[in-house]
C-alpha positions as CSV (number, residue, x, y, z in Angstrom):
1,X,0.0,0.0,0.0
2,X,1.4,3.4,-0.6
3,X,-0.2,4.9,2.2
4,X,1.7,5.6,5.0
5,X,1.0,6.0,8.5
6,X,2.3,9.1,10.5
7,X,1.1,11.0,13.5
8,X,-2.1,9.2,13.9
9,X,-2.9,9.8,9.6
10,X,-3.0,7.7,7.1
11,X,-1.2,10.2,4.1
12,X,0.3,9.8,0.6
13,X,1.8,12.6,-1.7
14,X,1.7,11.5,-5.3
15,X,3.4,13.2,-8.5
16,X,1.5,13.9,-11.8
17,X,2.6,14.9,-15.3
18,X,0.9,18.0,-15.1
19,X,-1.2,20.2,-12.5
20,X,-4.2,19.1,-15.3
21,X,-3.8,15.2,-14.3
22,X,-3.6,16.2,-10.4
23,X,-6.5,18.2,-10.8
24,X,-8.5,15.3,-13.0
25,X,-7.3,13.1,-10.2
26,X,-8.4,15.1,-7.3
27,X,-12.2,15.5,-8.5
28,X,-12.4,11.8,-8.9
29,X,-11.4,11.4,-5.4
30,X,-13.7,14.3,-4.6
31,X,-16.5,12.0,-6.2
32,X,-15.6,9.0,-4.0
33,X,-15.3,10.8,-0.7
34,X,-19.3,12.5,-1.4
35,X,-20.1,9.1,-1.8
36,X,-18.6,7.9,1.2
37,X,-19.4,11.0,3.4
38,X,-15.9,11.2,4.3
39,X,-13.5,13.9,3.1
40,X,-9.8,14.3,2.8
41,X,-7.3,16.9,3.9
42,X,-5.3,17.5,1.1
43,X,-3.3,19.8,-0.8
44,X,-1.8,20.6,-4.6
45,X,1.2,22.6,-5.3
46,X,0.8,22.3,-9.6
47,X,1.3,18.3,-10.2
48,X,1.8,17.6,-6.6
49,X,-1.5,15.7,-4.8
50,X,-0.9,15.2,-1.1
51,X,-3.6,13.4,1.2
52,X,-4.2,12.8,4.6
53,X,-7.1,10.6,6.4
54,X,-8.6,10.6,9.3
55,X,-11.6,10.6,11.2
56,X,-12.5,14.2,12.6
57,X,-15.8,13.3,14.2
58,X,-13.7,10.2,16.0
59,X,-11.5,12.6,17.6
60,X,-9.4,13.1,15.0
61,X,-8.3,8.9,15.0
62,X,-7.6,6.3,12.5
63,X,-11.2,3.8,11.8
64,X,-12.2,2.2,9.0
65,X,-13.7,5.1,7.4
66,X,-9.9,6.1,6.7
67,X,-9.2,2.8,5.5
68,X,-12.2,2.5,3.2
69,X,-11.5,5.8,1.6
70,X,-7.7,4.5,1.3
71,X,-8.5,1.6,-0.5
72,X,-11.1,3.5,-2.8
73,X,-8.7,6.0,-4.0
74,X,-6.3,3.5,-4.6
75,X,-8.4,1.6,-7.0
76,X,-8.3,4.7,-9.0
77,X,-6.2,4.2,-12.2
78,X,-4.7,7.3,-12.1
79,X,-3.7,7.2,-8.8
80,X,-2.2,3.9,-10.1
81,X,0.0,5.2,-12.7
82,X,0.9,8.4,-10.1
83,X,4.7,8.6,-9.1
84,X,4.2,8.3,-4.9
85,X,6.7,10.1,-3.4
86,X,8.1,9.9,0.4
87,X,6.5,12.0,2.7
């Protein structure tokens, strides 16, 4: 899994070609977290997509809400072909 754990979050920073594919790539996820009822934090700096889960209305902790949206954005293909980066 590209995810990573760190201080209690579940994050990944992926590299695009281009600020177009991060921004193609972030409204899909933005489709899959309306869906689930569960939103990222995130941020973009032109082809650079950095997320990080977790549940704020569990106190700010890691549950299966954070994993669920993990393994939905995964199953993305463009987050497949993405260059993850360390955080």
């Amino acid at each position: 899994m590209a995810w990573t754990e760190v201080d209690g979050r579940l994050a990944v920073r992926l590299r695009f070609a281009d600020f177009k594919a991060a921004f193609k790539f972030m409204q899909q996820v933005a489709e899959i977290a309306d869906a689930q009822e569960h939103h990222p934090e995130w941020s973009n700096v032109y082809n650079l997509v950095e997320i990080s889960l977790t549940t704020h209305d569990s106190g700010n902790q890691l549950t299966a809400k954070d994993y669920a949206l993990a393994d939905a954005i995964s199953a993305l293909p463009m987050f497949k072909t993405a260059k993850v980066e360390a955080l």
